[in-house]
C-alpha positions, 0 to 999 in steps of 0.5 A: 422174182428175179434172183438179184432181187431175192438176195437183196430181200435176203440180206435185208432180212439178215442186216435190218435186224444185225447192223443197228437197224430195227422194224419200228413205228413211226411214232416219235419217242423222247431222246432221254440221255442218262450219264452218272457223276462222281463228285461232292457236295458241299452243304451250307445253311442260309444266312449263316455263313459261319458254319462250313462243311467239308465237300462230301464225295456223293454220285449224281445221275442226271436225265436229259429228256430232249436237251428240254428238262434235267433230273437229277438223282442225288445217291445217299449220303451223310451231312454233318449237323449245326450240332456236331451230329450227322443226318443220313440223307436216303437217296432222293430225286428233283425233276422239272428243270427246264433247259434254259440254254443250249450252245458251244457243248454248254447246257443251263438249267433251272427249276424255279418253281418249288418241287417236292421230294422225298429222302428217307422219312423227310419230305423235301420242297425245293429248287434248283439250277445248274450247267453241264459243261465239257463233262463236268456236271455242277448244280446247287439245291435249296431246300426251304424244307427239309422234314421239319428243320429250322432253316433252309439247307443249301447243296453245291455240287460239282462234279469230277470231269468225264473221261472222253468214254463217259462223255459219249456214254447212252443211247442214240437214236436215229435212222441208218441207210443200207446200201448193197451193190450200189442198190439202197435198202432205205433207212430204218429207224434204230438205236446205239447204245455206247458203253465205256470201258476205259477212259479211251474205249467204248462197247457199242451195243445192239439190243434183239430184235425180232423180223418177220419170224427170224430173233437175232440176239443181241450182240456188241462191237467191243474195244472202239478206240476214240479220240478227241478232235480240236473242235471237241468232236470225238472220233472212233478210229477205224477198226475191223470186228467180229461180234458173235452171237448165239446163231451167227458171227457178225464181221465188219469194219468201222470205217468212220464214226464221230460223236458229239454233242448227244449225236452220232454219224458212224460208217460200217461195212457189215457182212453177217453170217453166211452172207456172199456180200458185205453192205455199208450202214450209215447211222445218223442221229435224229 
């Protein structure tokens, strides 16, 4: 083996486990995005439209499997009563909405068909339809039962906006092409997972992984400044690194990195423990 080669395979070593690239199967998992809302919630009672309630501040989590179907996760709550009173609503979740349209950083949704549930003691039967739209989260639930209540009980939800950080928060799965001297590595499917930190910073971070007989643990590129473009595209703003771990530090550059619409195209130089050479890493979302 030459002594070119035998660095090259080294490196590959070091990088496809430090630098968002991992050993994985070829099998195709679901792209499941989850992003968590604060906002309120505005409950009213079908044909009986003299009875208003004040919004209630409620979290809202939602599940995105494959820009195909929403779930939502509605957190506890207190809603007032037609006789003065309050029900306590436990945590509940509805599922099954399909995705009716895509386009223009604009998603629809809807459940037509009746999905059960369960909050606390009540058993739930409802549908539900809303839209997410630049960050702002609104859908409207109506329960044709709710435990054995009389009436069928209608819930308005909009959101407050994401911040740009909240906006590109979750997991990105993709393929990252390494190149070293001019001579590629190939690519290897991996994920990036992005954290928010402030409304204008966000962590990006790289889980363990295990090659050949070698863990490197898992480490995280700190305080990514970002911005948003005319087009809506946001932007990491090029930066130098230094993620250290349990048995290396890990130093680079950002040269370029764009997220939008759940995807995300980034540009590293990486350069790990001990290694004579940097490498570039060019990470595409699928």
């Amino acid at each position: 083996m030459s002594k070119l080669k035998f660095i090259l395979m080294a490196i590959f070593m070091v990088i496809t486990s430090s630098a968002f690239i991992s050993c994985g199967d070829d099998e195709e998992t679901p792209n499941v995005e989850t992003t968590s809302y604060n906002g309120y919630l505005t409950p009213s009672v079908k044909d009986m439209p003299e009875i208003l309630y004040n919004p209630i501040a409620v979290k809202a989590t939602v599940t995105n499997t494959d820009n195909k179907t929403i779930d939502i996760l509605v957190d506890k709550f207190e809603s007032p009563t037609t006789g003065g009173n309050t029900i306590t609503f436990e945590a509940f979740s509805v599922t099954g909405a399909k995705v009716t349209s895509s386009s223009n950083g604009k998603i629809t949704f809807e459940q037509k068909e009746t999905t059960k549930s369960k909050s606390g003691s009540f058993d739930i039967e409802c549908t539900y339809s809303g839209s997410i739209e630049n960050g702002v989260l609104t859908f409207s639930i109506v329960m044709t039962k709710v435990g054995t209540m009389p009436f069928t009980l209608i819930l308005n939800y909009s959101s407050e906006p994401l911040t740009l950080a909240e906006k590109v928060a979750g997991s990105y799965k993709g393929d990252a092409d390494l190149q070293v001297m001019g001579n590629s590595l190939g690519n290897k499917e991996q994920n990036i997972t992005v954290t928010a930190t402030d409304k204008n910073h966000i962590n990006a971070t790289i889980g363990a992984v295990e090659y050949n007989t070698m863990t490197i643990p898992a480490f995280t590129i700190e305080n990514i400044e970002i911005e948003e473009l005319e087009d809506g595209t946001i932007s990491m703003k090029p930066m130098q690194f230094t993620a250290k771990t349990e048995t290396m530090d890990i130093t680079g550059e950002i040269v370029s990195g764009t997220l939008k619409d759940g995807k995300a195209n980034v540009k590293l130089n990486v350069q790990a423990g001990k290694m004579p050479m940097a490498i570039t890493v060019v990470f595409t979302s699928k």
